[in-house]
N, C-alpha and C positions, 0 to 999 in steps of 0.2 A: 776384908779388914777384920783382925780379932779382935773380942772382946775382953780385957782384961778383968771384967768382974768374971768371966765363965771358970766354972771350977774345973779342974784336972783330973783326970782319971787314974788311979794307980796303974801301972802297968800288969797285964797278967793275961795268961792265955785263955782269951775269948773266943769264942765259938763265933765262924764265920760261915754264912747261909751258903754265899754263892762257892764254897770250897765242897761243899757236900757232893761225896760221889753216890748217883743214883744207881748206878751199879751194886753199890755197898747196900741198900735198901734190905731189910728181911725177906720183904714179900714179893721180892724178882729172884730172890737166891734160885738158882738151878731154871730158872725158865730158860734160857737160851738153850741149856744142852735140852731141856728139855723137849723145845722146840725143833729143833735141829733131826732129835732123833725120830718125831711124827712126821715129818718132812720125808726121812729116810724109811720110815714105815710103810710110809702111803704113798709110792710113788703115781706117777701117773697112768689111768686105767683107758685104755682107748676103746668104747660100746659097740660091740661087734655081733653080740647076741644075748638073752637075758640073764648065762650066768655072771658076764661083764658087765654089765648093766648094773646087778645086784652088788657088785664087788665093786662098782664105782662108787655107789649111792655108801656104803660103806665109809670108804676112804674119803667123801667129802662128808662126812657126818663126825667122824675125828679130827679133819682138821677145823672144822666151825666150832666144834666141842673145844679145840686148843687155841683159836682165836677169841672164844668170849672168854677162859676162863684169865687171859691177860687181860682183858677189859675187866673183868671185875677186878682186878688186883689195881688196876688204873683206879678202879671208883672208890675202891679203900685206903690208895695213898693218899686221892685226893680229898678225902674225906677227911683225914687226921691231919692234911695240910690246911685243911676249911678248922680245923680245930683251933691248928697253932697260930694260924693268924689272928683269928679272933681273938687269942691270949697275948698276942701280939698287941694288937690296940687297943686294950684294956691298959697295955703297961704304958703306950704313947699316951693316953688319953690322961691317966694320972703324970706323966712328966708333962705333956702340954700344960696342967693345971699350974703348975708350979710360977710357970712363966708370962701367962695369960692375962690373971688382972695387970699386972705390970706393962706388958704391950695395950692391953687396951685406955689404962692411964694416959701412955705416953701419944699412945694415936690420936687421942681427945684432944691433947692440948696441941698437937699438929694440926691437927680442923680448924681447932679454934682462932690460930695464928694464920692459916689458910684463908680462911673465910675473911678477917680481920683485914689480910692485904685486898682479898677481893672487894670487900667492900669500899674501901681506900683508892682502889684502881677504878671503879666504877664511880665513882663519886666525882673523881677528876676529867674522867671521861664524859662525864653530865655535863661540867662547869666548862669545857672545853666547846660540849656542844653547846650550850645555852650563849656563851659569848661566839662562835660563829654565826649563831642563828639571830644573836642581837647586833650584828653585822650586817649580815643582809639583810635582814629587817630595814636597818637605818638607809641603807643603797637604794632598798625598793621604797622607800618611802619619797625621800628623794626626788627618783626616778619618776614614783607615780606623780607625784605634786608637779614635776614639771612636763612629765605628759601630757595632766589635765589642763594645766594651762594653755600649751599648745593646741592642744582640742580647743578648745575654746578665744583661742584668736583672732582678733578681725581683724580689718587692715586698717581701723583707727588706732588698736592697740600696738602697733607692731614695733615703736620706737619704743615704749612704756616698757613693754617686755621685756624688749634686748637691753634694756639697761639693766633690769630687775634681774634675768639672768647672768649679766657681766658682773653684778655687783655681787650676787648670792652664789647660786649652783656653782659657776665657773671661778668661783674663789672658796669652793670649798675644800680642807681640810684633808687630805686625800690619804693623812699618814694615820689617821685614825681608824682608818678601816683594814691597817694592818696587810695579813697576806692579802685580803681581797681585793687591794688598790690596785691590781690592773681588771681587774670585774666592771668597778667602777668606771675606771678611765676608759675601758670598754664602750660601757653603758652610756656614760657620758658620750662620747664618739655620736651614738647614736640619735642622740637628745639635740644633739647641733647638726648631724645631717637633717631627722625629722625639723627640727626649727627652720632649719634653709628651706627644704621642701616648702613647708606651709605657708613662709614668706614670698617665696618664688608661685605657690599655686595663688596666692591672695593678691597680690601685686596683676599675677595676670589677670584673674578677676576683675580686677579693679581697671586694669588696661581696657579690657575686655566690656565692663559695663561705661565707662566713658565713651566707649568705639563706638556704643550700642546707641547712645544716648546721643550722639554726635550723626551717626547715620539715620536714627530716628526722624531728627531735626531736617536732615538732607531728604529723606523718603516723604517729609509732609509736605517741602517746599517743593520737590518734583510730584506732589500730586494733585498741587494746586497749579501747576504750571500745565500739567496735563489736564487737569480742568479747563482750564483758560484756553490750553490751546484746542479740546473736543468743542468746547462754544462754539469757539471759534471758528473752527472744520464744519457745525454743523449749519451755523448760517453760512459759508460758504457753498457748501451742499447744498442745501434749500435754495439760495440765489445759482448753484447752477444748474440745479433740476431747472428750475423757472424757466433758464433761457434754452437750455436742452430741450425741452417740452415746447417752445416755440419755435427753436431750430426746427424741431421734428416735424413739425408742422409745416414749413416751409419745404423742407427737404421733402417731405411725402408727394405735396404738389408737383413741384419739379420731377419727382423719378415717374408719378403718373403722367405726365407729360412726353418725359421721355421717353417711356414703355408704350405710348400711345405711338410716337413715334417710329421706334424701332421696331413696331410689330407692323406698319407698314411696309419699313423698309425689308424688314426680312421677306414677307407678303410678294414684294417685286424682285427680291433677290429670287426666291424661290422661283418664281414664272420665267426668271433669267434662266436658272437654271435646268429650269425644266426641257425650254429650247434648246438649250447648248447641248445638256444630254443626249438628245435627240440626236441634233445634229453631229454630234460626236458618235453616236452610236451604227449611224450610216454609214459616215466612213471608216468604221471599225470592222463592219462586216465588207465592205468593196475592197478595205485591206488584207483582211482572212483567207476572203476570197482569192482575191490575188497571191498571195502566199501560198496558200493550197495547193493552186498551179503552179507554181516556182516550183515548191517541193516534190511534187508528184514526178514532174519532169529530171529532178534530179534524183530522185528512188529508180526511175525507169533507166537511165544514162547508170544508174550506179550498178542496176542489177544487169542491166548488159557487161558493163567492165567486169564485174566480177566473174559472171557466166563465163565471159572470155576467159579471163584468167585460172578460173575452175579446170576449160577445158584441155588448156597450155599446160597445166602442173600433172593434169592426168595422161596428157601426153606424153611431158617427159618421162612421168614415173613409170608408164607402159614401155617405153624405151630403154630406161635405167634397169627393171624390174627383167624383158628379152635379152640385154647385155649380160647381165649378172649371170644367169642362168646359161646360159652360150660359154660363159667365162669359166663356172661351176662344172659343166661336163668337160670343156676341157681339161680343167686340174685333175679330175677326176680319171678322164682319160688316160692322162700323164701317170699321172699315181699309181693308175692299175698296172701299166705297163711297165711302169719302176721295181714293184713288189714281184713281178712275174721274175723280172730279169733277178730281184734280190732271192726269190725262193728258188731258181735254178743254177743262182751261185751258189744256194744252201745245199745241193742235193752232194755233190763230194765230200762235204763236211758233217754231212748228217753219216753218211754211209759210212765214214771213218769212226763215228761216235757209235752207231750201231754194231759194227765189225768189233770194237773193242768192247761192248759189253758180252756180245756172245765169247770172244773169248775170255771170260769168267768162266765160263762153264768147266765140271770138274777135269784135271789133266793126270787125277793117280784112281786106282780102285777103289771102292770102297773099304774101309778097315772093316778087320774083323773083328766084330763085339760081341761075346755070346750072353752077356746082361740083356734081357728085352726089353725090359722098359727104355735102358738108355739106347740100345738099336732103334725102339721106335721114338725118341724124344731126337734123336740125329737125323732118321728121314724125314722127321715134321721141321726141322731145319733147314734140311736139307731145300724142301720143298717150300718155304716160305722165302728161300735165299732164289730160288727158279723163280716164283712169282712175281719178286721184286724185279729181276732182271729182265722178265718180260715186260712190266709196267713200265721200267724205266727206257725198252726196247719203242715202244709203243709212242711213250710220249717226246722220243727223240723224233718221232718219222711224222709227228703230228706238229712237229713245231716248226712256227710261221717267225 
């Protein structure tokens, strides 16, 4: 945005920094060609021996000579560019003057209207917070009042209460707490579950100490009945130890009696027995005895049958055993005289198998080879094709 106090410049040709040709400079005039032509002076020396050597060392000593003398013409321009600048803002520093106290009047009363909203904005921002904080302040107050109440309820109190809360907390005012009225309504929520709770735990309580108090009553009456009836069990007891103890007494005599008795009687069972064993014993051996003889007589009857029969089965087998062998040379017999007659049917058919291998034998002359090795590799042919035919002459006249 312009400023219409700002004054105008006359027009007129002003010197412009970034127009300057560095080129145009005094103190670069002539370096390029001059450069150019040490270039073309000095060409490159390649050190082959020490008069190349010396001639190299040479030509890089002119052009280091023609590389700093542009660096210093660099440290001179920019030495009198370190000049101008600094004449430079000397002139900005007196125009900044001009305009300065004026900018910093006007910045002051910008702070000072700055600060002014600040304060203004923090101020409402206090009051903002102080009234939500005197908000819930009021909720927890409240809240705490009828917590402690609750804490502290008995189950005498419990209708007192629920009034005092129907009438108070539960009708209070709920638009005064502005945005926080569902905090409240919340919180509240909570105040009347906790109140049910501690009605619900106090009532049981209460259940709970009459049940006690009720079963107390019933535990004193069953221990007095259990008294009454231990008395009672123990004069029972006592009168029937008494008569148990004269039972016993009775009963002792009698089984003494009896035992006196039954140790006779066992006394004459025994001597019963004694005889009977005896006489049991007698005829146990005149039995034995006679069995003995039974058996013997049938081991004797058994070992003759068998003996027979041993010698019947050895007979036959001696019978069976002279048949076989009677049977055996005959087949035998037969056999030999079958294979005679088959090896004399063989003898025509052999002589015609033998007849035909001798004629293999050669039917032209030998060729003529005057190679030796192959002359001698065709008689070992020759002569291994004769061996065969005798082998197989051989085993024709040997075959059964």
């Amino acid at each position: 945005m312009s400023n219409e106090n700002t004054p105008t410049m006359p027009e007129q040709n002003l010197f412009q920094i970034e127009n300057v040709n560095v080129n145009s400079l005094p103190e670069l005039q002539g370096m390029k060609e001059k450069q150019l032509q040490i270039v073309k002076d000095n060409p490159f020396v390649e050190i082959t021996d020490n008069k190349t050597y010396d001639d190299a060392k040479k030509s890089r000593t002119t052009l280091v000579t023609a590389r700093t003398e542009i660096q210093n013409q660099d440290k001179l321009i920019a030495s009198k560019i370190k000049k101008f600048r600094e004449a430079v803002a000397g002139v900005s520093e007196e125009l900044i003057a001009i305009t300065r106290p004026y900018e910093d009047k006007q910045q002051a009363e910008v702070k000072r209207w700055e600060e002014a909203k600040e304060k203004e904005k923090l101020e409402k921002a206090r009051l903002e917070e102080e009234r939500k904080t005197n908000i819930k302040n009021l909720i927890n107050s409240i809240i705490d009042e009828a917590t402690t109440k609750i804490n502290k309820l008995s189950f005498e109190t419990i209708e007192s209460l629920k009034l005092y809360f129907e009438q108070n907390i539960f009708k209070t005012d709920v638009s005064q707490f502005e945005e926080f009225e569902l905090d409240f309504n919340e919180k509240l929520m909570l105040i009347k579950n906790t109140l049910s709770s501690k009605i619900k735990t106090l009532e049981e309580a209460e259940a709970q100490r009459l049940e006690k108090i009720k079963m107390d009553e019933e535990r004193k009456q069953i221990a007095e009945a259990q008294a009454k009836l231990l008395a009672d069990q123990k004069a029972a007891e006592e009168k029937a130890a008494a008569d148990r103890k004269s039972e016993e007494a009775r009963l002792a005599k009698i089984k003494a009696d009896q035992e006196a008795e039954l140790e006779a009687q066992r006394k004459k069972l025994a001597d019963e027995k004694e005889r009977q064993d005896a006489e049991l014993k007698a005829q146990q051996d005149k039995i034995d005895a006679e069995n003995k003889k039974i058996q013997d007589e049938k081991n004797r009857i058994a070992k003759e049958e068998a003996d027979k029969i041993a010698a019947e089965k050895a007979e036959q087998q001696a019978k069976e055993e002279s048949d076989r062998k009677a049977k055996e040379a005959e087949d035998a017999k037969k056999r030999a005289k079958a294979e005679a007659a088959r090896l004399e049917s063989l003898k025509p058919e052999k002589q015609k198998a033998v007849e035909f291998l001798q004629s293999l034998q050669y039917s032209i002359d030998d060729p003529e080879i005057t190679d030796e090795k192959l002359k001698e590799e065709l008689v070992n042919a020759m002569k291994r094709i004769q061996d065969a035919i005798s082998d197989s002459i051989s085993a024709i006249k040997n075959f059964k």
